[in-house]
C-alpha positions in Angstrom: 53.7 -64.9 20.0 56.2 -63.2 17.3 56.1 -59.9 18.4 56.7 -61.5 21.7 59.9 -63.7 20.4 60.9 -60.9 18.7 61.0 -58.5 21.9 62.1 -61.0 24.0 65.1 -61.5 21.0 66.1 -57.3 21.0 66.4 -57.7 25.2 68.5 -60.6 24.7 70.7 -58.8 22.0 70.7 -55.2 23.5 69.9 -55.5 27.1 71.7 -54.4 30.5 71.2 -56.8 33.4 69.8 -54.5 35.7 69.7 -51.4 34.2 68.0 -51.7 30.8 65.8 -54.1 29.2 63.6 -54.2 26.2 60.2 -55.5 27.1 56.5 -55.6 25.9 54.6 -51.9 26.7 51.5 -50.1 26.1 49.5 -51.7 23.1 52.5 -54.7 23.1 54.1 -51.8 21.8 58.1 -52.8 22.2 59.8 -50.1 24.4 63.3 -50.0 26.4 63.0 -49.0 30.2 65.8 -47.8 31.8 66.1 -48.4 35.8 69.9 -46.4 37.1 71.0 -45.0 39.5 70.6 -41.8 38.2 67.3 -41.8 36.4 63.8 -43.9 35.3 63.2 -44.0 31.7 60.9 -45.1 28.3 61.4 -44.9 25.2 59.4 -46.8 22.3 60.5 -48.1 19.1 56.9 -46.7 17.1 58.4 -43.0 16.7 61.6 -43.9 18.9 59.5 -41.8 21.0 60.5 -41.3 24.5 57.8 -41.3 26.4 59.1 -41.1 30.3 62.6 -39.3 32.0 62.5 -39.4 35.7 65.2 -38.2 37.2 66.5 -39.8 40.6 65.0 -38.1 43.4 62.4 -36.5 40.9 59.2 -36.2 39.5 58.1 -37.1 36.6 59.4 -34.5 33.8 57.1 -35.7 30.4 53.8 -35.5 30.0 51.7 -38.1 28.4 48.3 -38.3 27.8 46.1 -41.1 29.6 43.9 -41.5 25.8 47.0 -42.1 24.2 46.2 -44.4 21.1 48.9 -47.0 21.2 48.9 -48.7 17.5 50.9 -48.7 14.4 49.9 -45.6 12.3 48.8 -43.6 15.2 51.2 -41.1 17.2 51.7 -41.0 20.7 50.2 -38.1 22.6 53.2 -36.8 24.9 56.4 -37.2 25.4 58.6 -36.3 22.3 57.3 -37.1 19.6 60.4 -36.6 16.1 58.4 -34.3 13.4 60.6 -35.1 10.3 60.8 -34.0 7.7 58.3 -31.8 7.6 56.6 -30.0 10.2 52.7 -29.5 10.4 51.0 -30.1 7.5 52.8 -30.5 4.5 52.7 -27.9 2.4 52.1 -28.9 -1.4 49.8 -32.4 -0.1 47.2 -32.0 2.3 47.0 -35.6 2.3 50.3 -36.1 3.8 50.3 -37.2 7.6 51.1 -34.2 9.5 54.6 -33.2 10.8 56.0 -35.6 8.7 56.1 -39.6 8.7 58.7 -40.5 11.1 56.9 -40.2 14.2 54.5 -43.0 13.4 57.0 -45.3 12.0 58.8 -48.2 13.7 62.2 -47.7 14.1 65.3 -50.2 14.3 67.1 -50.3 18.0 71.1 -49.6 17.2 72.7 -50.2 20.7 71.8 -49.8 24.2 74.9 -48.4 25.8 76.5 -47.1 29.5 77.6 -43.8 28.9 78.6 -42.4 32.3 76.1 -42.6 35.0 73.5 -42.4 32.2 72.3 -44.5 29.3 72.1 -44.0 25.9 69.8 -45.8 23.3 70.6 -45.2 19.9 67.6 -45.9 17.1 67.8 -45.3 13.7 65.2 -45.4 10.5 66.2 -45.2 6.8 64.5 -44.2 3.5 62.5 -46.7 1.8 59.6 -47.3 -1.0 56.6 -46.3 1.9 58.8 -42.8 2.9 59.1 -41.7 -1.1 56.1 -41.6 -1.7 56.1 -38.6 0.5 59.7 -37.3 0.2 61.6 -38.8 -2.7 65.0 -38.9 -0.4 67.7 -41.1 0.6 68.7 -40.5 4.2 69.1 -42.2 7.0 67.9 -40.5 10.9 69.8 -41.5 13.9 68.4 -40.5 17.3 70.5 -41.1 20.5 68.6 -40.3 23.7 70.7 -40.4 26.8 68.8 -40.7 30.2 70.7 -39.1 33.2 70.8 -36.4 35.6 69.6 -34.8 32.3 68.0 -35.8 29.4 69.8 -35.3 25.8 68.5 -35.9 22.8 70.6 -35.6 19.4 68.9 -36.3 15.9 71.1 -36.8 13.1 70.2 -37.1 9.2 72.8 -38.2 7.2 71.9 -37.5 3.3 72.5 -40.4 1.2 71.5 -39.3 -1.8 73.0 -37.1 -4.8 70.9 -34.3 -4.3 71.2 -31.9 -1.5 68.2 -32.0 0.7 66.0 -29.5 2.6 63.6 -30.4 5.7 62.2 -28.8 8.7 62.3 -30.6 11.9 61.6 -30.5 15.6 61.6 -32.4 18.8 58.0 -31.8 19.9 58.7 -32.2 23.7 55.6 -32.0 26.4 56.7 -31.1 29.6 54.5 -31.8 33.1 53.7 -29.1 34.6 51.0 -29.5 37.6 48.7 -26.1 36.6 50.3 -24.7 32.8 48.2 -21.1 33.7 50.6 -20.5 36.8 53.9 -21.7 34.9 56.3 -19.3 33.2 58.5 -19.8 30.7 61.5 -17.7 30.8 64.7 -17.1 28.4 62.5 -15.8 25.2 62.2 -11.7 25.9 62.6 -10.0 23.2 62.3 -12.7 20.4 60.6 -12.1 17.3 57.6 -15.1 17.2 55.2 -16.1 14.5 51.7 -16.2 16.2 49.9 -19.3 14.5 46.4 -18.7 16.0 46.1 -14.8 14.9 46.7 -15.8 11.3 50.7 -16.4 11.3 51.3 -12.9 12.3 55.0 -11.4 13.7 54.8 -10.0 16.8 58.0 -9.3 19.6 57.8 -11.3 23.1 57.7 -9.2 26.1 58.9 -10.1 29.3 58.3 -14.0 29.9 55.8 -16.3 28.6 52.4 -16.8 30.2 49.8 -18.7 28.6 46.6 -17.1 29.1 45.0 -19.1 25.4 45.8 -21.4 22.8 49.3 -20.9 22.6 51.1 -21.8 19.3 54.3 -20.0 18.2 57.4 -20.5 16.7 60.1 -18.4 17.9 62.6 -17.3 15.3 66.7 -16.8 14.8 67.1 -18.5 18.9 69.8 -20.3 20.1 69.5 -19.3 23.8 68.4 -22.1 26.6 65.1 -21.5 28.2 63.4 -22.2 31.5 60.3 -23.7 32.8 59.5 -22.9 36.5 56.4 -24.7 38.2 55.5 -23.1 41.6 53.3 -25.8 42.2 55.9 -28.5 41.4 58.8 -26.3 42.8 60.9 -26.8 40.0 62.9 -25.4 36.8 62.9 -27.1 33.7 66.0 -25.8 31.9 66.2 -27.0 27.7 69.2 -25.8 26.2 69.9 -26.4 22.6 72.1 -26.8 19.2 72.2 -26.3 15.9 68.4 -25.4 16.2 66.8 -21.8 15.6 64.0 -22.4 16.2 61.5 -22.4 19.7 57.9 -23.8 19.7 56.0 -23.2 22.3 52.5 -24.9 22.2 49.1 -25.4 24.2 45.9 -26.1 22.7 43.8 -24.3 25.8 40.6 -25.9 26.8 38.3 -25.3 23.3 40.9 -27.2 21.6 41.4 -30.4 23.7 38.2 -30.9 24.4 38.3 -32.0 20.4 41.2 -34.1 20.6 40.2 -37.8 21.2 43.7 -38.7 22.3 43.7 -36.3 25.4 42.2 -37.0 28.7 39.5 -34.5 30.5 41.4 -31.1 31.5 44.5 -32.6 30.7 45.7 -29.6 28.4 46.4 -28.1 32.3 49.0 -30.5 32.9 51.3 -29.4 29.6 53.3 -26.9 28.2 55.2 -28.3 24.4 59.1 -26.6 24.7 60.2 -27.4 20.7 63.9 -27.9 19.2 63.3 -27.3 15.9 64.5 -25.8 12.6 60.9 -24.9 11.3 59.4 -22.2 8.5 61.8 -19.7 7.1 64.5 -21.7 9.2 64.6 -25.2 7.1 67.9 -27.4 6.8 69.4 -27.9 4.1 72.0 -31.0 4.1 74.4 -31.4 1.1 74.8 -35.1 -0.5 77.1 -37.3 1.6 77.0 -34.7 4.8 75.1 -34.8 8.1 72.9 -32.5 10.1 72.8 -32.8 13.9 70.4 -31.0 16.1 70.6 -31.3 20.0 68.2 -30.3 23.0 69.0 -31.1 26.6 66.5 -31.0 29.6 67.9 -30.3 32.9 66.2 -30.1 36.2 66.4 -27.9 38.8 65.0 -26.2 42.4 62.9 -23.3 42.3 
């Protein structure tokens, strides 16, 4: 009954008649949906992950797995999930939860807001005794995801501390595609990648990306947008960026997902992970008092 109170409390507090509400999801998980006139979304407080952007007149853009585990200390499988501040597995404690600790946390809900024809919700999470014990930091994360005609997503650290701080990040976004082994993704010719399943070798990208394998690569020094097209789905995913230089592009291939509980049968076909990040040799570095802001945008368009 409290976490029911307490949802029902946040709608009360933050709510839109009509067009936004906060209400009890998966696992009695709290969530805000978004119904407008321009777009359907989701987005959860655990991870203030997004897990749903529907565009008017659209299908669905996010993927999200159907064995999702929905529960405190467990992350959600799809969507866009925040890796912060660390990305992977931490690299002086194996123990450390992987890509970092935000993504499993619950954060606070700031403001739901009208900000054209879209509408933004702002959530934010601070340092505390539970995050030092992994990264001895003050900071505070704001994340402001604005559902629209497109999708924008800004996450902001603001260092509260004395010391300057370094962190890698990344907005771990899965896209739906209806057959990933017939998509292309475009915009990335040329680019110098690090190949994570041939032993974190540099090779060059030629032409556009086709994933033929267990995909999992970060691209390096990009600022440039890329593009998604489905020729199933008849449609182009554009992701444009900022402040970020670095592109993941990620698919575990069959092998892979058949090992990972939290995905459904063949469901690895249905995804292709487009990542804003600032990873590896590309970490941030914040100086005390100053703020970082990194920025994706997912627009949709006809192929």
């Amino acid at each position: 009954m409290g976490n029911i109170a307490s949802i029902s409390e946040l709608d009360r507090r933050f709510g839109i008649p009509g067009i936004a509400h906060v209400l009890e999801g998966n696992g009695g998980l709290p969530k805000v949906g978004i119904t407008s006139s321009t777009s359907v979304g989701e987005m959860y407080l655990h991870g203030a992950h997004v897990t749903s952007w529907r565009p008017a007149g659209a299908e669905e853009v996010l993927f999200l797995s159907s064995k999702s585990r929905w529960q405190d200390g467990a992350a959600i499988r799809g969507g866009v999930p925040i890796c912060f501040p660390w990305f992977g597995d931490k690299a002086d404690d194996p123990t450390a939860p992987a890509h970092g600790f935000v993504r499993t946390k619950s954060w606070q809900l700031d403001a739901i807001a009208l900000s054209g024809d879209g509408v933004t919700v702002t959530m934010f999470t601070s340092s505390n005794e539970g995050t030092k014990q992994w990264w001895p930091a003050d900071f505070c994360l704001t994340y402001r995801a604005t559902f629209g005609n497109e999708l924008s997503l800004e996450l902001e650290l603001h260092n509260r501390g004395t010391t300057p701080l370094r962190f890698e990040e990344a907005l771990h976004s899965y896209h739906r595609v209806r057959d990933v082994r017939i998509a292309r993704l475009a915009g990335l010719d040329g680019i110098r990648y690090v190949d994570k399943t041939d032993s974190y070798r540099e090779k060059n990208q030629q032409g556009d990306i086709v994933v033929t394998g267990e995909t999992d690569r970060v691209y390096l020094n990009t600022k440039t947008s890329v593009a998604l097209e489905d020729p199933v789905l008849r449609r182009r995913l554009q992701v444009t960026k900022e402040n970020s230089l670095t592109t993941v592009v990620w698919n575990p291939w069959a092998d892979k997902a058949n090992k990972m509980s939290d995905l459904g049968h063949n469901e690895w076909t249905q995804m292709l992970c487009i990542e804003t990040s600032n990873v590896l040799g590309f970490t941030v570095r914040v100086a005390p008092g100053q703020r970082h802001c990194m920025k994706a945008t997912v627009s949709i368009g006809a192929l």
